[in-house]
Kinemage of the C-alpha trace (Angstrom):
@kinemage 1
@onewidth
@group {chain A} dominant
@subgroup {mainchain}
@vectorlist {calphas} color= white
{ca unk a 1} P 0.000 0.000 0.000
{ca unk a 2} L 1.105 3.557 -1.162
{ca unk a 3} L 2.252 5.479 1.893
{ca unk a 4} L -0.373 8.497 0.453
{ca unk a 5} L -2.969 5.493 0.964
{ca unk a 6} L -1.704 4.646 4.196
{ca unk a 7} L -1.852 8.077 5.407
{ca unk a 8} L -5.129 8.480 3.915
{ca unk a 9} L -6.918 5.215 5.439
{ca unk a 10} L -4.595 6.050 9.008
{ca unk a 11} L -6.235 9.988 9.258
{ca unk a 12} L -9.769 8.144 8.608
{ca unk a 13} L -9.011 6.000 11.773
{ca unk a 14} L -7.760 9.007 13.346
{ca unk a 15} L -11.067 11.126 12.432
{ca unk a 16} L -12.938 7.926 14.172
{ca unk a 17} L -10.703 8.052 17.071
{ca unk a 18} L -10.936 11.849 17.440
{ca unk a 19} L -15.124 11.480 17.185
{ca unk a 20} L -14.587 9.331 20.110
{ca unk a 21} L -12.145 12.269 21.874
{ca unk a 22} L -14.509 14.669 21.137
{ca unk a 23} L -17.341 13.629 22.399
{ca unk a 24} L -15.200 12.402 25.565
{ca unk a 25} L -14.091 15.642 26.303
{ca unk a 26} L -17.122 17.649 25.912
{ca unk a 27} L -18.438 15.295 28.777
{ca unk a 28} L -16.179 15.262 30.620
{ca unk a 29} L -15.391 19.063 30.478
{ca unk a 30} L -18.802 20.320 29.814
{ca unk a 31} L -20.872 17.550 31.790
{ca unk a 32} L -19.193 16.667 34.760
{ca unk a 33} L -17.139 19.278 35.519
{ca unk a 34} L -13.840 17.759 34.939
{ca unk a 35} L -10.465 20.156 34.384
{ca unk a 36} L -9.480 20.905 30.549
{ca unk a 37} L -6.388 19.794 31.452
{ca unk a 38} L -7.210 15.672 32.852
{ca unk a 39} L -10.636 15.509 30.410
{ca unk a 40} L -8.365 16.339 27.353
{ca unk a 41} L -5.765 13.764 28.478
{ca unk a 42} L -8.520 10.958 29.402
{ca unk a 43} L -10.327 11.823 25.896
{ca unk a 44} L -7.027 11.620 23.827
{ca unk a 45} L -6.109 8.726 25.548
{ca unk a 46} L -9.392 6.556 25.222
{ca unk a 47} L -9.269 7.763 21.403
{ca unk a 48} L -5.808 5.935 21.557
{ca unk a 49} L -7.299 2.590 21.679
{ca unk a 50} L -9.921 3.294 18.865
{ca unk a 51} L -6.985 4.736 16.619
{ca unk a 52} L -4.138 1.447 18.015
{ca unk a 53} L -7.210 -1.017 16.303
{ca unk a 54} L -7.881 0.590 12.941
{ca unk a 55} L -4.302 1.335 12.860
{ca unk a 56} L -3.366 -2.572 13.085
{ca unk a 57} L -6.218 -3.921 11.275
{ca unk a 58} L -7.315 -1.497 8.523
{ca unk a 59} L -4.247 1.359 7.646
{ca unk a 60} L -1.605 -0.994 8.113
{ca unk a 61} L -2.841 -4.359 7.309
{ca unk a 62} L -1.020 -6.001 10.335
{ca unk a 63} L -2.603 -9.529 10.750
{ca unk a 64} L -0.064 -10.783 13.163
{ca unk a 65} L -1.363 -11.285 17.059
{ca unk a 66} L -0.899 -7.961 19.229
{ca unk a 67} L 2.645 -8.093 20.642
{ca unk a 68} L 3.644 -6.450 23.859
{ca unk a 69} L 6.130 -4.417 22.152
{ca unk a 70} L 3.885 -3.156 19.417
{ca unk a 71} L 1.175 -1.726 22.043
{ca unk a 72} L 4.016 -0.493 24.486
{ca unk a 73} L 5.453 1.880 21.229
{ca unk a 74} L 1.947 2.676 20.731
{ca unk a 75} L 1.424 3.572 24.182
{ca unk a 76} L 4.174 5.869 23.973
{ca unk a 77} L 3.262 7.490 20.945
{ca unk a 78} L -0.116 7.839 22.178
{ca unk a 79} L 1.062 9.153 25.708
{ca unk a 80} L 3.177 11.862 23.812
{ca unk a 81} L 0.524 12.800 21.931
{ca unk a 82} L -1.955 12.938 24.169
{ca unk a 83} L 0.288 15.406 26.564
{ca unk a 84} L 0.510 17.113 23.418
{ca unk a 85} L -2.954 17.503 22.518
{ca unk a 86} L -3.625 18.397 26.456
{ca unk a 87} L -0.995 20.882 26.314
{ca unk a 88} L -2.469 22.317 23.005
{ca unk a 89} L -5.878 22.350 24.122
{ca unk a 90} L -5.026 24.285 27.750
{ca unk a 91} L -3.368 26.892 25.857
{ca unk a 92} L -6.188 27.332 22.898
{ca unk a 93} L -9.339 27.295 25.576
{ca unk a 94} L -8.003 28.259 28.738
{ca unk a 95} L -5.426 30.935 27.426
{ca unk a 96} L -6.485 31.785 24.199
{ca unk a 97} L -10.505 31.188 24.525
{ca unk a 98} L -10.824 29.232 22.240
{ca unk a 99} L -14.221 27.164 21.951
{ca unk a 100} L -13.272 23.643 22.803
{ca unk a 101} L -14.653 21.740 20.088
{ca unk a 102} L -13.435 23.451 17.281
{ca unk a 103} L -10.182 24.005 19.449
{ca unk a 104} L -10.098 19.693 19.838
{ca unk a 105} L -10.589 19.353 16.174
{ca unk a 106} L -7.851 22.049 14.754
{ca unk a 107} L -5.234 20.004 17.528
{ca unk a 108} L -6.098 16.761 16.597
{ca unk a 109} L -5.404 17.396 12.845
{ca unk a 110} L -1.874 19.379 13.972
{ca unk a 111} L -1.017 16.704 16.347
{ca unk a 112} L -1.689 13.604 14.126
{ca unk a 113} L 0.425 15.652 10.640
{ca unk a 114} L 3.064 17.197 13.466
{ca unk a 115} L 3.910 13.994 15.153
{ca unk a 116} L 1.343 10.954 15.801
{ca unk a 117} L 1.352 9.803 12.338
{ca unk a 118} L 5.357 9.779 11.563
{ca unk a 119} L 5.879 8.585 14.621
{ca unk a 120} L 3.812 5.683 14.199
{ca unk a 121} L 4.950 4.583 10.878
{ca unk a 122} L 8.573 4.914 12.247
{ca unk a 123} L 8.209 3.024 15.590
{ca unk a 124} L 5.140 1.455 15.628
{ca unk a 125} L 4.697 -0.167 11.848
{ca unk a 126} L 7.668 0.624 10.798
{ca unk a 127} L 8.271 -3.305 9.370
{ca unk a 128} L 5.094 -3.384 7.822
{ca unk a 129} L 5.929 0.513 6.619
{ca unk a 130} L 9.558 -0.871 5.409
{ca unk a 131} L 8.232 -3.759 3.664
{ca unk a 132} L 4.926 -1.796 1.789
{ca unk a 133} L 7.263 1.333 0.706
């Protein structure tokens, strides 16, 4: 698969997995009260797992069994990005006044061009990514 492709089908997953961050944080935030700060975190993070699966399965074709390793880089990648995405979204709403769901969407996009997607196909795929080129 073409890496356009691949970073096509890979920002679909990611649109899923920020539908499920977005509506996350607005409940969190909005709803129960919850910091910016945590709710953008928990939200990015839970959108992690959505984005790990379609990842595996449907951008990058991986058919082998999770491994330990593979969801460990994940986890890191997500972790970064989700301190990024926290980190973004404190600054747009809180300093800035932003409105947080156009604020979410606008990071998401930066966060997955800026650093979630190359950092997955580099550490996370990167043998299926190697192979595919």
């Amino acid at each position: 698969m073409s890496r356009l492709r691949t970073l096509f089908i890979a920002g679909l997953g990611g649109a899923l997995s920020t539908l499920v961050d977005v509506c996350l944080v607005v409940l969190l935030v909005r709803g129960l009260g919850v910091p910016v700060l945590p709710g953008a975190f928990i939200a990015s993070a839970s959108g992690a797992v959505v984005c790990f699966l379609a990842n595996k399965y449907i951008a990058f074709q991986d058919r082998s069994p999770i491994r330990v390793d593979q969801v460990i880089r994940f986890g890191l990648v997500a972790v970064a990005s989700a301190l990024l995405s926290a980190s973004a979204m404190h600054l747009a709403v809180e300093e800035l006044g932003a409105p947080i769901v156009p604020a979410r969407l606008a990071v998401a996009v930066l966060v997955f061009l800026a650093w979630a997607y190359p950092a997955q196909r580099r550490l996370v795929w990167r043998r299926l990514s190697t192979v595919t080129a």
